[in-house]
Each structure stands twice: as structure tokens, then as C-alpha cells.
C-alpha positions as CSV (number, residue, x, y, z in Angstrom):
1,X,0.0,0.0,0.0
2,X,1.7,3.5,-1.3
3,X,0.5,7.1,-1.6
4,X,0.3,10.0,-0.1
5,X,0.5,10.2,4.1
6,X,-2.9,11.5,3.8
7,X,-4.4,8.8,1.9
8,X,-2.8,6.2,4.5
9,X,-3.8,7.6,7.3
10,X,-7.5,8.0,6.3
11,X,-7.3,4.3,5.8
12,X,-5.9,3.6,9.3
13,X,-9.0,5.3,10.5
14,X,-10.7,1.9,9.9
15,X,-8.9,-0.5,11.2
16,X,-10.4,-0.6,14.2
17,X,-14.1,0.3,15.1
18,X,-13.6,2.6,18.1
19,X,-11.7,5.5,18.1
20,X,-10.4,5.3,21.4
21,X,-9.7,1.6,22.9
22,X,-7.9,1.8,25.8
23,X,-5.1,-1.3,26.4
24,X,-1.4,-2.0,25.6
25,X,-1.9,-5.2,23.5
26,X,-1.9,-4.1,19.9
27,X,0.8,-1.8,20.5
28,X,3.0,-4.3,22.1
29,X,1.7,-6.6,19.2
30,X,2.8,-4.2,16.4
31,X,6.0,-2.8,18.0
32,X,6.9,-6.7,18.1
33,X,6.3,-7.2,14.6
34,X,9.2,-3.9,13.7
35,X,11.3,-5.5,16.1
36,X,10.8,-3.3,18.8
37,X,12.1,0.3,17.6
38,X,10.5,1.2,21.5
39,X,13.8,-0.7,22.7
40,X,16.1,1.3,20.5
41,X,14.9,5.3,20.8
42,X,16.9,8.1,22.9
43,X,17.0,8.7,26.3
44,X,12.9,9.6,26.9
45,X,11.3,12.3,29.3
46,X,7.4,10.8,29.4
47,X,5.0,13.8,30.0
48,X,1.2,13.1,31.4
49,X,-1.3,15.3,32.8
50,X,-4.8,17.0,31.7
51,X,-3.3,20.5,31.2
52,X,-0.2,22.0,30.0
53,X,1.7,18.6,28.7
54,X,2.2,20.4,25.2
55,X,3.6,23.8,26.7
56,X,5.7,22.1,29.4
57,X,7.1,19.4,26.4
58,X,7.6,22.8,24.1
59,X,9.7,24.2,27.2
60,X,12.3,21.3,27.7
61,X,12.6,21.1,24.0
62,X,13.8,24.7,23.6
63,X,15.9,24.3,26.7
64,X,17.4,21.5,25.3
65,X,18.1,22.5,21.7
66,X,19.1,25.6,23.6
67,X,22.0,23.2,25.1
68,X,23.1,21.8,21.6
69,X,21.4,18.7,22.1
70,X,18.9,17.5,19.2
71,X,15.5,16.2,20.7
72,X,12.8,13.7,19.3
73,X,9.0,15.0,20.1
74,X,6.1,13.4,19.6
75,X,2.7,15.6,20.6
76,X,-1.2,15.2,20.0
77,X,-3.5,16.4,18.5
78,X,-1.9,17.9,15.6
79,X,-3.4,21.3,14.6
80,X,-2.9,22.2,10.7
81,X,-1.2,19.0,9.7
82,X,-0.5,15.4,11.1
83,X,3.3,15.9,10.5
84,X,3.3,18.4,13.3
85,X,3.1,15.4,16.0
86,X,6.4,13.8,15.2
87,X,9.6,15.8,14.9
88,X,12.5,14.0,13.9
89,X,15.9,15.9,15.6
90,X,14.2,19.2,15.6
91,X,12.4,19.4,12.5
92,X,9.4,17.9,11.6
93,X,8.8,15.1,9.7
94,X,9.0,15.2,5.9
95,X,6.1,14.0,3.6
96,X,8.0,10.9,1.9
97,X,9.5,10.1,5.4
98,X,6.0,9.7,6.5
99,X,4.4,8.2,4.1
100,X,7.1,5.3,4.0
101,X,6.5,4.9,7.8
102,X,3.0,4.1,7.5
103,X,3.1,1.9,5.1
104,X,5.5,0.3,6.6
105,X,3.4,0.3,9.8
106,X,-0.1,-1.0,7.9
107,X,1.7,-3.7,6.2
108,X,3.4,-5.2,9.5
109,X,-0.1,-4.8,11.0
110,X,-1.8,-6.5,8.4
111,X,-5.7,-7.1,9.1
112,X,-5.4,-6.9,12.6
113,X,-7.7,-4.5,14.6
114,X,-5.4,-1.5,16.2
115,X,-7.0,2.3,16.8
116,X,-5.4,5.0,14.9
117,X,-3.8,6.6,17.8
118,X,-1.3,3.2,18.7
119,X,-0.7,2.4,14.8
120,X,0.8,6.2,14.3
121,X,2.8,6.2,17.8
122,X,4.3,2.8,16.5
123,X,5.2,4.7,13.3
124,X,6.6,7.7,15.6
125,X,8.7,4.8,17.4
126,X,10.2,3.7,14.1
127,X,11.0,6.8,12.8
128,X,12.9,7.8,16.5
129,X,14.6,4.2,16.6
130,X,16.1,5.4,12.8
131,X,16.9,9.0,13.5
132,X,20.3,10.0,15.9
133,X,19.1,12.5,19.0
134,X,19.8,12.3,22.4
135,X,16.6,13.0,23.6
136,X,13.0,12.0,23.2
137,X,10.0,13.9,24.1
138,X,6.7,11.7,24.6
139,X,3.9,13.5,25.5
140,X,0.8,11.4,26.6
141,X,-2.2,11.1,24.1
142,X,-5.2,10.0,26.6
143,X,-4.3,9.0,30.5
144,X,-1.4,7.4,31.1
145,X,-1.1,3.7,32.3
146,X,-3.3,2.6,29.0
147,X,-1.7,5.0,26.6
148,X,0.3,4.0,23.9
149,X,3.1,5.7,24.3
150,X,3.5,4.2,27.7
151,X,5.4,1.2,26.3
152,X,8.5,2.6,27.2
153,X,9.7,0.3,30.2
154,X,12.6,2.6,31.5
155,X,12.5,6.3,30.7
156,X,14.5,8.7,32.0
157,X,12.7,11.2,33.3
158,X,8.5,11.4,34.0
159,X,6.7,14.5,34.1
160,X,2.8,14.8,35.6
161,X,1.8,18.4,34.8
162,X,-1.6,19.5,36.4
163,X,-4.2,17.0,36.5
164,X,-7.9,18.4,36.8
165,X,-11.5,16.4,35.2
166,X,-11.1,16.2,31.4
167,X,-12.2,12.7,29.4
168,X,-14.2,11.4,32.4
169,X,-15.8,9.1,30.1
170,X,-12.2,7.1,29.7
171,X,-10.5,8.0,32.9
172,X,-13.1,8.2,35.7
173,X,-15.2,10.3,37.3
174,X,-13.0,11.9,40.3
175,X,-9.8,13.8,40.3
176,X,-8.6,10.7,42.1
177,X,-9.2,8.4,39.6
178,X,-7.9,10.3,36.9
179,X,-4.4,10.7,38.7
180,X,-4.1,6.9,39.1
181,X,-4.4,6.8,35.6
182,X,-1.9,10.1,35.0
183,X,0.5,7.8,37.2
184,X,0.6,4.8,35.1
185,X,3.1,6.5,33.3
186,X,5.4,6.1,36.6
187,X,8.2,3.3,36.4
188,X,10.5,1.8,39.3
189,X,12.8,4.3,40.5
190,X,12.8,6.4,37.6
191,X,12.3,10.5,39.0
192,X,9.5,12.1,37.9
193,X,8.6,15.8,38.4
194,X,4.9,16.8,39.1
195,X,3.2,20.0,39.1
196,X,0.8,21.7,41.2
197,X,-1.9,18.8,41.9
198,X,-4.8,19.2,44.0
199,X,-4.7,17.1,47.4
200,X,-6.4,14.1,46.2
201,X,-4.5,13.9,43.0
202,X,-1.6,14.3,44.4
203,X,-2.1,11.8,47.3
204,X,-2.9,9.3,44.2
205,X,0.8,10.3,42.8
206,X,2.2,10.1,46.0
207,X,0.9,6.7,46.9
208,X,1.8,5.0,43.6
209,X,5.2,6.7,43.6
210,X,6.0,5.0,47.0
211,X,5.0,1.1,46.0
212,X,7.4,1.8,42.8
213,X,10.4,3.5,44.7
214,X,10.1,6.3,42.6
215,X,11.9,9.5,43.8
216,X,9.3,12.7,43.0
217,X,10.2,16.2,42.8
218,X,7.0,18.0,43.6
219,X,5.5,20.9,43.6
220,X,5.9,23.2,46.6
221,X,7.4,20.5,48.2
222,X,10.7,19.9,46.5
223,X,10.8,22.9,44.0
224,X,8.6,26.9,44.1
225,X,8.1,28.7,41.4
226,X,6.4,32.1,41.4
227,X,5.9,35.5,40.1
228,X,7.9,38.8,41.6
229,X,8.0,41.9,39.9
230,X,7.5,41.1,36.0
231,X,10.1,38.1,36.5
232,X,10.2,34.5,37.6
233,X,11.8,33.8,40.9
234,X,12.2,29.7,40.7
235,X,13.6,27.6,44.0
236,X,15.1,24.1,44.6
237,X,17.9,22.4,46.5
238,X,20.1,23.8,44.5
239,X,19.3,27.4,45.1
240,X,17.5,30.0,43.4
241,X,17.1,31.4,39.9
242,X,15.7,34.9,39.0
243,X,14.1,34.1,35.3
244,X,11.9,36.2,32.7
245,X,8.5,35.2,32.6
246,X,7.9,32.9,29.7
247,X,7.5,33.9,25.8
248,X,3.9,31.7,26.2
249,X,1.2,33.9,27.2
250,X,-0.8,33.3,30.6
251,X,0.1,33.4,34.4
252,X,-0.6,28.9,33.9
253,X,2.6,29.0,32.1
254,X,4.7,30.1,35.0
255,X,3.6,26.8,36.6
256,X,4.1,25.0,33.4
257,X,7.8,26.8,33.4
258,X,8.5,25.3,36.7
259,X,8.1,21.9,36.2
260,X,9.8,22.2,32.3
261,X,12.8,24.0,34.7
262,X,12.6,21.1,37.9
263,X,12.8,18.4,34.7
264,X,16.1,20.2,33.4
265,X,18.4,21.1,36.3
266,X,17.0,17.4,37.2
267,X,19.1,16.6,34.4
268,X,22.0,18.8,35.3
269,X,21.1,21.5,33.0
270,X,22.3,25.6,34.3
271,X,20.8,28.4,34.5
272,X,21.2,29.5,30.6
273,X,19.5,26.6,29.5
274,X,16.3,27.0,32.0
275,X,16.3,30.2,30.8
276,X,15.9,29.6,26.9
277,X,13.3,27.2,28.1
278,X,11.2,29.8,29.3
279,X,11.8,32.7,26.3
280,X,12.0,30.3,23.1
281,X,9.5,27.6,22.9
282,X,6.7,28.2,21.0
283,X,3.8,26.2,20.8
284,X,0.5,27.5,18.9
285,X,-2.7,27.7,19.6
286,X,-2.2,28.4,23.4
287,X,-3.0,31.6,23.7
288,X,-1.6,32.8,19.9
289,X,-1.4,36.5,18.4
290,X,-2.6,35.8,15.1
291,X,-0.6,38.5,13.1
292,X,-1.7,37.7,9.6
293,X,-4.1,36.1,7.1
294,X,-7.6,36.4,5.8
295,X,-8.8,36.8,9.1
296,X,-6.3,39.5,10.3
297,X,-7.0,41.6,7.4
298,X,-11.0,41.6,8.0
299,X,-10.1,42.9,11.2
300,X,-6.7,45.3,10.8
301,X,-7.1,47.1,13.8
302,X,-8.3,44.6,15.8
303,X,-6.3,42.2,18.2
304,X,-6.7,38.4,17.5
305,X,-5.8,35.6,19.5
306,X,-6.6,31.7,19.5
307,X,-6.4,29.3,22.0
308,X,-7.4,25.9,22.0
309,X,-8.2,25.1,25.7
310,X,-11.2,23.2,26.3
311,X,-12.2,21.8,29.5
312,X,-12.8,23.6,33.1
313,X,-9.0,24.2,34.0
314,X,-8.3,25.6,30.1
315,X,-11.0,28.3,30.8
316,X,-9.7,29.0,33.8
317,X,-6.1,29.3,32.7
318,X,-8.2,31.6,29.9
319,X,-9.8,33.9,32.2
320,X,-6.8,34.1,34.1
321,X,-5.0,35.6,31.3
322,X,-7.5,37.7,29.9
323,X,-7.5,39.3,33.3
324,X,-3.9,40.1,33.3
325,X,-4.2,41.9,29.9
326,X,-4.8,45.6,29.3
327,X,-8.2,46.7,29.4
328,X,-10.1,46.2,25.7
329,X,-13.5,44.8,24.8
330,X,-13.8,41.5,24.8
331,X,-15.0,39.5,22.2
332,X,-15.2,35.4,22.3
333,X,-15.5,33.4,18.8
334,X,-16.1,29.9,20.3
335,X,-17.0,26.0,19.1
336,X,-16.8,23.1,21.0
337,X,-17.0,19.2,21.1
338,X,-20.3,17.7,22.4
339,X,-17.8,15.7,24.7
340,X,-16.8,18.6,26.9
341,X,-17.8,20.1,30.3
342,X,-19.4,23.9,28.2
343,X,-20.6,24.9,31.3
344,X,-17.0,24.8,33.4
345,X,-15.3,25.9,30.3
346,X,-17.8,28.9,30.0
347,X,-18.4,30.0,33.5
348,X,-14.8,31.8,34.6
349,X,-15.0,33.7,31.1
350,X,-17.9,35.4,31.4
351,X,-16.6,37.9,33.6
352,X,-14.1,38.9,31.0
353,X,-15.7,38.9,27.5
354,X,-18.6,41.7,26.2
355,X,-19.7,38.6,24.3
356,X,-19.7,35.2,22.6
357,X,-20.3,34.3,18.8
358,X,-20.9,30.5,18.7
359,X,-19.7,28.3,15.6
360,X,-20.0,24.8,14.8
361,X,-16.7,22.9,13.9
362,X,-16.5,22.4,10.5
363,X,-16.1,18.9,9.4
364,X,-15.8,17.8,13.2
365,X,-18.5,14.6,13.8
366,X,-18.5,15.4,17.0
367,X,-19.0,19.3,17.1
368,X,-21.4,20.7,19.6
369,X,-24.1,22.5,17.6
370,X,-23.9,26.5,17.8
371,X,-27.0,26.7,18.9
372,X,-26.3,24.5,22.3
373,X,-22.8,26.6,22.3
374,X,-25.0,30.0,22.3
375,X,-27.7,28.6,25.2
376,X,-24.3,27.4,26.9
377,X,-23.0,30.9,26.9
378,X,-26.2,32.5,27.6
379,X,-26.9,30.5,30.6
380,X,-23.3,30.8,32.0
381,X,-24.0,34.8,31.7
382,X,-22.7,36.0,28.5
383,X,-24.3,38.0,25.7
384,X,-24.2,35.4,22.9
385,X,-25.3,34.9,19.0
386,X,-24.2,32.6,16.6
387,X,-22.4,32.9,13.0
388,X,-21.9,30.4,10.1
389,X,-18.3,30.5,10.2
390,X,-14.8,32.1,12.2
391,X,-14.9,34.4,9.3
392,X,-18.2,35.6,9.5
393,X,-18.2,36.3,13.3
394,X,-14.3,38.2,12.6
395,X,-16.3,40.1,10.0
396,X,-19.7,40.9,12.1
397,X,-17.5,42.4,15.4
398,X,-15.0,43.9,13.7
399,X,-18.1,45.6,12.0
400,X,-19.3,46.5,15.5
401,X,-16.2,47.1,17.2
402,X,-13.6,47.7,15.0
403,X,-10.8,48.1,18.2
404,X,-12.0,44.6,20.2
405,X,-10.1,42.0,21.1
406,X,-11.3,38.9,19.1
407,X,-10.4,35.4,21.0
408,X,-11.4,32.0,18.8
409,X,-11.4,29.3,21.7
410,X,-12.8,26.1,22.8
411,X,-11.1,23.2,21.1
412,X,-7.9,22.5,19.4
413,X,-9.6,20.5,16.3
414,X,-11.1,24.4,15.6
415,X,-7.8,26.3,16.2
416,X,-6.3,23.8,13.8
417,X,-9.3,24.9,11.5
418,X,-8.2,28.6,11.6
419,X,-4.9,27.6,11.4
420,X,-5.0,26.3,8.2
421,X,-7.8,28.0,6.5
422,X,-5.8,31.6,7.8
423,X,-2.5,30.3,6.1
């Protein structure tokens, strides 16, 4: 089977009935079959968590490259194209690269059932087990223990950013549970580094942690990090370091900082490096000026941002952010999944926003309708109306309010949409 990656992976889409099919077997069935390319990758730091895994992944990286030393990553969801989830030594992967990977991948699978999520990570495997780096960045797709990527049987490093209610319907139904599962990415005495939990979760991490042997590095227990005076002041054992606040956007990232920071002087990393982590990554759709395209031009005087956070703690983080910036009306352009918590996303934003336009996802199954969106926002507080498109709702409060600030938000799988449709 040849062609292009796009054509393969639309046919991997149907090689197993259920999207998401939580167990290790047809991973460790396939990754047998290539002769276990798992076995064979660079040195791996394994992120979980329900939010900030991408920004704290996109920290280490930078810190890293910072130090000279060429890292694997492998992230989902991918926004404008699948390539973005597996970068090969820095860059991302190439088209023909690609494409030869998963055909590779379908043809050791043969007719045997595995989701679309395991086949791909197998393919990530192979093309990390090929490539020369010294480090590889894994960053969890759903949970932790059942994941995919947690095949790895001795990383060096774990990372469990915060963990808050996200994918109940997969994970459980209590903060609790959904740690146990963040902490099945925890191995026998390997470190890991965990952010800010709540009690419960943490007491999950904690108890897991001490069955395995494994030495943690928490949160305002074994490292502080915190704000003083438009800089980051962050403390461990080994002493103190006075930091800018990160390139990303948002007061979350500070504790998304701290943990990418505890992970690297873990490591042995200085001062130098910690601090590219914090002023060079870049990861989009998390709180992102747009500067140009179709959409920017609609609206020149506007200010446009997108962010794709979409449960309870993600509109928090939101809100917390748009709090912190100068004064401007507010204007939210927002579509959703029907699998996600509206409500909690909604509520800690309508004290910041003069109003909502809802959207449907285009081309997204699983989009809620803008009408619930708009009875959603309505309910939560909000002034709210609804528009056919990103483009239409730009157009309508530019129209209105030619000097707003325009946020797109709710879900990555529509940031990706503006993404690529605004070039």
C-alpha cells in the first residue's frame, strides 16, 4: 500500500471500530512485529497530565536544543497537519518520510484490529529508533497507564503536569481516579517531576510513587516557582534562579515553566539553559497572536488571539489571562465538542468577555451544535449569538467594534481549523 500520508492515514481510521480503545496489547503486538524500535529510541522524558503537557514538552525542548542537544518530540493532537506530532531531531517530519512509515506500519499490522492513535505512535517509534538524537519527548495522548506511548519500560525522566476532570468518560469520574491513571506512566525508580496537583491527586501520585520506589520532585514541596515583579523567581535544593517570565502567554505557564525548569536542572542543566526554556518555545494555539491572514485583514485594527483550551481548568487558565491583559472589549468566537464540560469551560469567562459568537466545527462529527454553544453561553452569563463561520463572526464584530479583542477558543480541532484555513 503506497500514496500519499494523507491517503494512508485516512485508511488507518478503519482498522479498528472505536476511536479510542484503551489497552497496551496491539501496541506491544505491532511494536513486536518492527522489532521493537520502543527498545532502540533516545533517552525519553514521558509527560502526562490533563493540562499543559504540550507547553511544558515545548519548554524542555527549547531548553534542550538551547544546550546543543537535538531532541525527538512526539505531541497530539496535531493542529494544521498530522506531520506536526512527530519531529525528527528538531524538525518535523518530511512527507515521503512519512508516508514510508505508515506503510510500513499498515503492512506489519496486516488485518489486525489496532486504533489510529497506537498504529501512528508505532510509526513515531520507528522513525525515533532510525533518527540520531539524544533525547526524546513523549507527550501522553489520553491518560497514562493505557496510553500508547507508555510502552516505554525505562525512561529517564517522568513528568505529571496538572491534573484536573477532562475525558471522564475514559478515565473516571473523580480527580482521584484520573491521577491513578496520569500515574501509570510512573516506572520503578525512575524521577519524575509533578506540578501543582490538588490534594487528592496528588495523594494518588504520592501513593503510587512510594509502591514503585520512585523518587518525586514535587510541587511546593521539592521545587517553588512564582511570580515577583514582572520576573520569575524559581527555587530548589540547588538554590535559586531569577528568570523572565515565559514567551507563552498566561500566568498557567509560569507553573508549566517550573516543572519544564525542575525536569532540566534534574538533568544537570544551568541556569542558561532553563532560561531559553522559558523565552524560546513556542507552541501555537495556546494563547496565539494571530498576526496575519484572511482573518487578520477583516479585522486590521483589531487584536486576535486563539487558543485551543477546552475543559474547566483551560477556561480558567483563559480567564486568568485575559484578566492580566490591558483593558479592551472582549469578544469570544467559540465551538466546541459535544464531549466537553461547556458549562465549566464557559463560566470563569464570562466575567471577561462583552460577548460570545458560537460556531459549529466544520467537518468535526463530534462538534457541539452552535445553537447549544449559544444557550451554553447565555446560561453561564454571557451576551451570545451565533455565525456560520470564524470568518463571519471576525467580519460581524469587527463591523461592530472595529478596536475589540477577538479570541477564537474552545477546542484545538477548531484552532487547527483557523490555522490552516488563515494560512
Amino acid at each position: 500500500m503506497t500514496g500519499t500520508s494523507d491517503a494512508i492515514l485516512e485508511r488507518m481510521m478503519t482498522l479498528h471500530p472505536k476511536v479510542i480503545d484503551l489497552t497496551l496489547d496491539r501496541v506491544h503486538r505491532l511494536l513486536s512485529a518492527l522489532d521493537h524500535p520502543e527498545r532502540r529510541i533516545p533517552p525519553v522524558i514521558h509527560i502526562a497530565g490533563t493540562n499543559g503537557k504540550g507547553s511544558t514538552l515545548a519548554m524542555i525542548r527549547a531548553g534542550l536544543e538551547a544546550a546543543g542537544q537535538p531532541v525527538h518530540a512526539y505531541t497530539s493532537p496535531h493542529l494544521a497537519r498530522f506531520h506536526e506530532r512527530i519531529r525528527l531531531a528538531g524538525t518535523l517530519i518530511s512527507e515521503p518520510a512519512l508516508a514510508a512509515l505508515l506503510d510500513e506500519c499498515v503492512t506489519a499490522n496486516g488485518n489486525d484490529p489496532i486504533t489510529f492513535f497506537e498504529i501512528t505512535t508505532c510509526a513515531a517509534f520507528l522513525a525515533f529508533a532510525r533518527t540520531p538524537a539524544d533525547w526524546t519527548l513523549l507527550e501522553v495522548g489520553l491518560g497514562g497507564r493505557l496510553d500508547a506511548t507508555n510502552v516505554i519500560a525505562a525512561p529517564r525522566l517522568t513528568v505529571i503536569t496538572p491534573v484536573s476532570l477532562d475525558h471522564q468518560q475514559y478515565l473516571g469520574e473523580t480527580v482521584a481516579e484520573i491521577a491513578g491513571e496520569k500515574a501509570g506512566i510512573l516506572k520503578r525508580r525512575v524521577p519524575c517531576i509533578v506540578g501543582p496537583q490538588t490534594d487528592e491527586g496528588l495523594a494518588v501520585i504520592e501513593a503510587r510513587a512510594a509502591r514503585l520506589g520512585v523518587p518525586l520532585l514535587a510541587h511546593g514541596q521539592h521545587w517553588h516557582i512564582g511570580e515577583d515583579r514582572g520576573r520569575m523567581i524559581y527555587q530548589d535544593d540547588s538554590g535559586l534562579l531569577d528568570l523572565p517570565l515565559p514567551n507563552l502567554p498566561g500566568p498557567h505557564q509560569i507553573q508549566n515553566a517550573g516543572a519544564a525548569i525542575a525536569a532540566l536542572r534534574h538533568l544537570g542543566f544551568d541556569a542558561a539553559v532553563c532560561e531559553a526554556a522559558v523565552t524560546q518555545a513556542v507552541w501555537p494555539a495556546r494563547m496565539q497572536r494571530l498576526r496575519q491572514g484572511p482573518l487578520v485583514a477583516a479585522a486590521p485594527r483589531a487584536e486576535l488571539w486563539l487558543d485551543g483550551g477546552h475543559n474547566p481548568a483551560g477556561g480558567e487558565a483563559l480567564a486568568a489571562t485575559l484578566a492580566r491583559m490591558p483593558e479592551r472589549p472582549t469578544h469570544l468566537i467559540c465551538g466546541m465538542l459535544n464531549t466537553k464540560d461547556i458549562g465549566g469551560y464557559l463560566r470563569p469567562l464570562a466575567r471577561h468577555a462583552d460577548s460570545l459568537t458560537a460556531v459549529s466545527i466544520p467537518g468535526e462529527k463530534n462538534t457541539l451544535p452552535a445553537e447549544e454553544t449559544q444557550a451554553a453561553a447565555r446560561a453561564a452569563g454571557l451576551s451570545a449569538t451565533m455565525a456560520g463561520s470564524v470568518q463571519d463572526a471576525v467580519n460581524r464584530i469587527a463591523g461592530a467594534d472595529p478596536e475589540a479583542r477577538i479570541l477564537i477558543c474552545g477546542s484545538l480541532y477548531l484552532a487547527g481549523q483557523v490555522l490552516r484555513e488563515n494560512g
